[in-house]
C-alpha positions as a Markdown table, in Angstrom:
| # | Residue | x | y | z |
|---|---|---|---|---|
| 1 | Unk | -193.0 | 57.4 | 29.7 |
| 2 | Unk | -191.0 | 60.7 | 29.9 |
| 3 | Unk | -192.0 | 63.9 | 30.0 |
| 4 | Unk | -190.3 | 64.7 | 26.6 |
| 5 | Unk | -192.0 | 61.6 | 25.2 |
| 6 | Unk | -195.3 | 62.6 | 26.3 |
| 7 | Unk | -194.8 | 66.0 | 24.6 |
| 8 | Unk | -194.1 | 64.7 | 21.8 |
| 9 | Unk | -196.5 | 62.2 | 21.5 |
| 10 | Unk | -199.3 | 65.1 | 22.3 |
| 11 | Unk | -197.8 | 67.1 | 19.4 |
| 12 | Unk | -198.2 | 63.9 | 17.2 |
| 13 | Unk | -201.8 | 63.7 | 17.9 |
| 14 | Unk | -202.2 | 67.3 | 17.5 |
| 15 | Unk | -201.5 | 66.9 | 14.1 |
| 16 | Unk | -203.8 | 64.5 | 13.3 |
| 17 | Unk | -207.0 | 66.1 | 15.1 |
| 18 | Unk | -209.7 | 63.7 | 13.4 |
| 19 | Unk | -207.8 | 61.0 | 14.8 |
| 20 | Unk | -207.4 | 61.9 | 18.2 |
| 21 | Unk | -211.5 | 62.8 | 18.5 |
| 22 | Unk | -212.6 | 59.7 | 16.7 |
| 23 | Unk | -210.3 | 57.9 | 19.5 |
| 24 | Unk | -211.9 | 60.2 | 22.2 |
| 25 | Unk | -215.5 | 59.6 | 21.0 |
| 26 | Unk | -215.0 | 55.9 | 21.1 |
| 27 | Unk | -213.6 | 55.7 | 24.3 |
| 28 | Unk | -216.2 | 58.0 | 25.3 |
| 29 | Unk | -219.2 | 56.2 | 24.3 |
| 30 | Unk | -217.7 | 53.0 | 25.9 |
| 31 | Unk | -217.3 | 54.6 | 29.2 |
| 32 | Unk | -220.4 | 56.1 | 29.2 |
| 33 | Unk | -222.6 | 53.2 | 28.2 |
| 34 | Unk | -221.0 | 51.1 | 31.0 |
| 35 | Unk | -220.5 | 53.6 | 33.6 |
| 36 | Unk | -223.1 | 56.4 | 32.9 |
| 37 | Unk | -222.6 | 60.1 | 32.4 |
| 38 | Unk | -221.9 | 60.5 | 36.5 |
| 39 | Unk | -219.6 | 57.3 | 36.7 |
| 40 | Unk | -217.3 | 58.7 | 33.7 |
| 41 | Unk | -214.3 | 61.7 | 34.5 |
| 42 | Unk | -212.5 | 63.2 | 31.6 |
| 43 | Unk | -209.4 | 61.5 | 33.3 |
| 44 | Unk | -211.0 | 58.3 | 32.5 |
| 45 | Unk | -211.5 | 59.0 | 28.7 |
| 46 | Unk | -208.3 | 60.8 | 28.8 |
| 47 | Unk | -206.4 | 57.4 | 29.7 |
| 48 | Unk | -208.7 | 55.2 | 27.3 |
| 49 | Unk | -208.5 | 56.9 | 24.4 |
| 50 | Unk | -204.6 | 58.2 | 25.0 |
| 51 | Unk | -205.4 | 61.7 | 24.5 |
| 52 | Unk | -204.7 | 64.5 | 26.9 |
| 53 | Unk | -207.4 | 66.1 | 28.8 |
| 54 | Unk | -206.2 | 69.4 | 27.8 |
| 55 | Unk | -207.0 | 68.2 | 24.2 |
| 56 | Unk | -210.6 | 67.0 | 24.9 |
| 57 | Unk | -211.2 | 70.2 | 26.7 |
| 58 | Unk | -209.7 | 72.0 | 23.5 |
| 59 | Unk | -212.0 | 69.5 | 21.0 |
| 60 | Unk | -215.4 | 69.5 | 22.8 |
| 61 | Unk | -215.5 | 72.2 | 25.8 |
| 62 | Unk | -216.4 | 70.1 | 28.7 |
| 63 | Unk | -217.7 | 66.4 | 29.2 |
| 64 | Unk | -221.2 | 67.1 | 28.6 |
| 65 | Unk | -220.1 | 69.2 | 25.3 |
| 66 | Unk | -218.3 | 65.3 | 24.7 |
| 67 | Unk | -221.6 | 63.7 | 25.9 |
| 68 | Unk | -223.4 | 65.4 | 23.6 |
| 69 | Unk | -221.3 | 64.4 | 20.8 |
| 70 | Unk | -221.3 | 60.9 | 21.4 |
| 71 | Unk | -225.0 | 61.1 | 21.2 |
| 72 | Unk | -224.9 | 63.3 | 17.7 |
| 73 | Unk | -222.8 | 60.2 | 16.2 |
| 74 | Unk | -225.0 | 57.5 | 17.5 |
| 75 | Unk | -227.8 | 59.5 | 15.7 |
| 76 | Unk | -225.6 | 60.1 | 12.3 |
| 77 | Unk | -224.9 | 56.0 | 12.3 |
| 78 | Unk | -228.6 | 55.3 | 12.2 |
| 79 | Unk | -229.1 | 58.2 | 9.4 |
| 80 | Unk | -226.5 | 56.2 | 7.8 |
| 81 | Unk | -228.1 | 52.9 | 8.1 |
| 82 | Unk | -231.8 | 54.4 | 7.3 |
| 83 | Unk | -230.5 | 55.9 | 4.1 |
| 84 | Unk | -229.1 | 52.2 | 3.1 |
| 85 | Unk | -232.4 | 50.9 | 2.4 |
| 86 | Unk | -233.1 | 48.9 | -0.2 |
| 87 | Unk | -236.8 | 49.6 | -0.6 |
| 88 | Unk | -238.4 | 53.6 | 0.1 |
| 89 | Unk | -241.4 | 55.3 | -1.0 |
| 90 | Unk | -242.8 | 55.4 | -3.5 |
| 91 | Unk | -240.9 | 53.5 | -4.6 |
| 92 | Unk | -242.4 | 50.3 | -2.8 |
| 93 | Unk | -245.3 | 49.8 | -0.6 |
| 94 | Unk | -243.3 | 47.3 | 1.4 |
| 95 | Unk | -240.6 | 50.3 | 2.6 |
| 96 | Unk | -242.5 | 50.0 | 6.3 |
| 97 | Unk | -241.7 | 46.4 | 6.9 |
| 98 | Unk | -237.9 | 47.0 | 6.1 |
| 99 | Unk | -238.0 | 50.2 | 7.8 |
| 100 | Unk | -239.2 | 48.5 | 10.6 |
| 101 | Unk | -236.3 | 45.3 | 10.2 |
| 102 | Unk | -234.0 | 48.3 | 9.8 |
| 103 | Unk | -234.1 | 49.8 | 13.0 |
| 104 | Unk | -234.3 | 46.4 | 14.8 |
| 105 | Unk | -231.1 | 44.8 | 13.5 |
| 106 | Unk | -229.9 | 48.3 | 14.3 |
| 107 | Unk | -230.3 | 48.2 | 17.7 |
| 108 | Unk | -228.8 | 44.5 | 18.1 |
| 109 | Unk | -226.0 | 45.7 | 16.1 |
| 110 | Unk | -225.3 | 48.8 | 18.6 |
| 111 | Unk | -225.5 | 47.7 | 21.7 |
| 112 | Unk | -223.7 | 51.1 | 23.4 |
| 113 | Unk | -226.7 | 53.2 | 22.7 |
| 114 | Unk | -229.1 | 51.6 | 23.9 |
| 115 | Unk | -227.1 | 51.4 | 26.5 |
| 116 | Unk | -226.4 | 54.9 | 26.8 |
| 117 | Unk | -230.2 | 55.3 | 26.6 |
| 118 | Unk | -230.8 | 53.5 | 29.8 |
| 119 | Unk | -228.3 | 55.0 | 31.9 |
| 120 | Unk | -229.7 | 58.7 | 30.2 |
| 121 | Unk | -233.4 | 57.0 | 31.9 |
| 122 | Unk | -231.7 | 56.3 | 35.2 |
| 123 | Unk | -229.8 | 59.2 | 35.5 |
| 124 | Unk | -233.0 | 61.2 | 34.9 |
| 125 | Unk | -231.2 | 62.6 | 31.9 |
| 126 | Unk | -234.8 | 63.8 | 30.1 |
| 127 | Unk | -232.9 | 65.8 | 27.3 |
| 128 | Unk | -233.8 | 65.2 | 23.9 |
| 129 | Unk | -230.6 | 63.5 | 21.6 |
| 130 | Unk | -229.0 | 66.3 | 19.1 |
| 131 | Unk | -230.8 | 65.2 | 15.7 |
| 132 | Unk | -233.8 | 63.0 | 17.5 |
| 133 | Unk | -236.4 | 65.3 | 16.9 |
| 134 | Unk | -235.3 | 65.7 | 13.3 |
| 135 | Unk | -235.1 | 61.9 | 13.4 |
| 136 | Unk | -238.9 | 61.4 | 14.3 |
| 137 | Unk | -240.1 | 63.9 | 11.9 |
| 138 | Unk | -238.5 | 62.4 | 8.7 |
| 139 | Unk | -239.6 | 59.4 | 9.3 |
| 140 | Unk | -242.5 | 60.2 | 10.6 |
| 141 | Unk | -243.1 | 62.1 | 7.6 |
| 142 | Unk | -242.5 | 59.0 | 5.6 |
| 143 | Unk | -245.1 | 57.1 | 7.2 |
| 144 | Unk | -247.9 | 60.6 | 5.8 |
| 145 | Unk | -246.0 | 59.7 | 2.7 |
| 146 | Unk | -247.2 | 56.4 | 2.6 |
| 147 | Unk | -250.6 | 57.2 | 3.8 |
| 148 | Unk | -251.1 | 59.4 | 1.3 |
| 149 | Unk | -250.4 | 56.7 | -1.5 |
| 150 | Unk | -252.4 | 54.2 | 0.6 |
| 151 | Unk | -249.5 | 52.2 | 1.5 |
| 152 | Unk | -250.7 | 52.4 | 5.2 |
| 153 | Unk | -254.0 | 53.2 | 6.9 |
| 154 | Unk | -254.4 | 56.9 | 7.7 |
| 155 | Unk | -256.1 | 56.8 | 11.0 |
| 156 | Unk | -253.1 | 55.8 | 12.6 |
| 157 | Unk | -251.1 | 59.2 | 13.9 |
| 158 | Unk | -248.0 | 58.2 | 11.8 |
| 159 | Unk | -245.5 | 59.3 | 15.3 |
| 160 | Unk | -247.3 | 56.9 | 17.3 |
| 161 | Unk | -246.7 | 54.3 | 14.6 |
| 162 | Unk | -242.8 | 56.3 | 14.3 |
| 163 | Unk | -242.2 | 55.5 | 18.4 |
| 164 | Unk | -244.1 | 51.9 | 18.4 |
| 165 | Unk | -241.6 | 51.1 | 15.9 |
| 166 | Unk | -238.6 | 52.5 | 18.4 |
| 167 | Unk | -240.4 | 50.8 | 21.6 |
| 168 | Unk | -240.4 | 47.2 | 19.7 |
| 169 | Unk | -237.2 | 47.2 | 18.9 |
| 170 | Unk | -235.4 | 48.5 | 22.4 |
| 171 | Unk | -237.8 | 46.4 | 24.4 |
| 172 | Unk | -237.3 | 42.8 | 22.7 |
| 173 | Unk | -233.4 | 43.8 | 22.9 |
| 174 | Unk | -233.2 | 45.3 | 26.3 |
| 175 | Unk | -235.0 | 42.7 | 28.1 |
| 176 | Unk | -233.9 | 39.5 | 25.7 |
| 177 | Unk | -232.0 | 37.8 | 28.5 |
| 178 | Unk | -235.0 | 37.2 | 30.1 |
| 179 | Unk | -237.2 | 37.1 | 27.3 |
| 180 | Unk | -235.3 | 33.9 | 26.0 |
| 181 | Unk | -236.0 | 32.3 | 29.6 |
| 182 | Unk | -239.7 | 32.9 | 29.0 |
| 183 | Unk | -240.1 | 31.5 | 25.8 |
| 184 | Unk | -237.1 | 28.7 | 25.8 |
| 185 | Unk | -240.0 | 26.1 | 25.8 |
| 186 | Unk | -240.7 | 26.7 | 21.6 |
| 187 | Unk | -237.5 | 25.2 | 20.9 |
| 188 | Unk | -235.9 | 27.8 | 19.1 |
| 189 | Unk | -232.4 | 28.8 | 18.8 |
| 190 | Unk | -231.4 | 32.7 | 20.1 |
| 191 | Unk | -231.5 | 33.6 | 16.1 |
| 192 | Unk | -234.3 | 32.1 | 15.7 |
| 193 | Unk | -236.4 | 33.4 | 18.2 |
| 194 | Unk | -235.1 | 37.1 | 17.3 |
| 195 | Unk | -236.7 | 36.3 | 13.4 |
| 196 | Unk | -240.1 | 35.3 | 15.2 |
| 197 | Unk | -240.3 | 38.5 | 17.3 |
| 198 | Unk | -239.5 | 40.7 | 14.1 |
| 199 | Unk | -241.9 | 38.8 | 12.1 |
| 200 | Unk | -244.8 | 39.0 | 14.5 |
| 201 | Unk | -243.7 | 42.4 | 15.3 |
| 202 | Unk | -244.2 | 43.3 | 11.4 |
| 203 | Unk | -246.9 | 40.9 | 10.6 |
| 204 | Unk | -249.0 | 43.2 | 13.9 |
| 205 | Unk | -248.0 | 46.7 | 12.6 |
| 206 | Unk | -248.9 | 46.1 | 9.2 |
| 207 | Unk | -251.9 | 43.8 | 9.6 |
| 208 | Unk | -253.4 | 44.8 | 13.1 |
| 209 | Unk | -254.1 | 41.9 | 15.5 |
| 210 | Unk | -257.7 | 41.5 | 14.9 |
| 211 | Unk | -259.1 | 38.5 | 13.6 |
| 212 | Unk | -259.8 | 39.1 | 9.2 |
| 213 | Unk | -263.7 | 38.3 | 8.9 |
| 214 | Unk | -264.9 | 36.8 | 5.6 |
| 215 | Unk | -266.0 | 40.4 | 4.7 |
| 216 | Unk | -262.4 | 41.7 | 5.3 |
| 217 | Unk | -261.3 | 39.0 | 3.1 |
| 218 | Unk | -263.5 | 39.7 | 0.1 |
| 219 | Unk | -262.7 | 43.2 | 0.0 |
| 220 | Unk | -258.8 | 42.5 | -0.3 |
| 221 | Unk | -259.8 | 40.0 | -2.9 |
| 222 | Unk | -262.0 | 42.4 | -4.9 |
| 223 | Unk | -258.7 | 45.0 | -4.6 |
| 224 | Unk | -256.2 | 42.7 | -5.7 |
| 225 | Unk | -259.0 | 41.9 | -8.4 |
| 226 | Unk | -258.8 | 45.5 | -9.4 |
| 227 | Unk | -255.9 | 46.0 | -9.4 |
């Protein structure tokens, strides 16, 4: 390409600004979930996305301004997906166990961050994502919600019960490769074995893991008698 064509292909993009940084935040987060923060140069993201450096300097400051961004988005597509639930208090005492199949299919469905997680873990990146803490709070205010309505138990510190959630999930689909070679022997297809996780997974955090005792069992009787 020509000089004169690259000009005027810069001063195309320049007029469509939302364009050119969704293209840079894509090829960003890409980059950065295969390569790490380290293994990425703005000359990389420059020739991925098709944009000029000289623009991503102009749109985000620096690569860790960009770095940071792509971790604000990542943050704003699982607001996005919380939001979409079907079921929240009070308007159901169930909202916990689709909260909790919410943010599981939402990690299987975006693969990149939690990539971009582990690279943050092994790069000894320890700095809170723009909008996590605002994250935990909400939901874990949620959670108080539903303890107060006596949807859930309120002995349980309700961000514990917010980051058990977020450990379930990333574990089963961080380490699944593996997992599916330890447990191949039930027979199960992949999809299969990813329902029986959640299910347990569900049926554990809402239920406990302790055996019900007769007593346990009359007293839900007598509640559902009541109510």
């Amino acid at each position: 390409m020509s000089v004169g064509e690259l000009v005027l292909t810069e001063k195309v993009k320049s007029r469509d600004p939302e364009g050119s940084k969704q293209a840079i935040l894509e090829a960003a987060e890409k980059l950065f979930s295969e390569r790490g923060f380290s293994g990425v140069s703005m000359r990389d993201i420059s020739d991925a996305s098709g944009v000029s450096q000289s623009l991503i300097h102009h749109y985000f400051g620096s690569k860790h301004g960009l770095y940071e961004e792509v971790k604000k988005q990542a943050i704003e597509r699982f607001w996005h997906r919380w939001l979409s639930r079907t079921q929240k208090i009070p308007q159901h005492p169930h909202f916990f166990a689709e909260g909790v199949e919410t943010f599981f299919w939402f990690v299987r469905d975006n693969e990149t961050i939690m990539r971009l997680s582990c690279w943050a873990c092994l790069e000894g990146d320890t700095d809170l994502w723009p909008g996590e803490v605002e994250a935990i709070e909400s939901l874990s205010s949620e959670i108080v919600e539903a303890q107060g309505k006596g949807f859930l138990r309120s002995d349980v510190d309700a961000t514990v019960l917010t980051l058990l959630v977020e450990a379930a999930s990333l574990f089963w689909w961080q380490y699944r490769p593996n997992l599916m070679k330890l447990i191949e022997r039930m027979g199960r297809s992949p999809e299969e074995l990813d329902r029986w996780y959640l299910d347990n997974v569900v049926k554990i955090l809402m239920c406990g893991a302790l055996a019900r005792t007769p007593v346990d069992k009359g007293e839900e009787k007598e509640k559902d008698g009541n109510s």
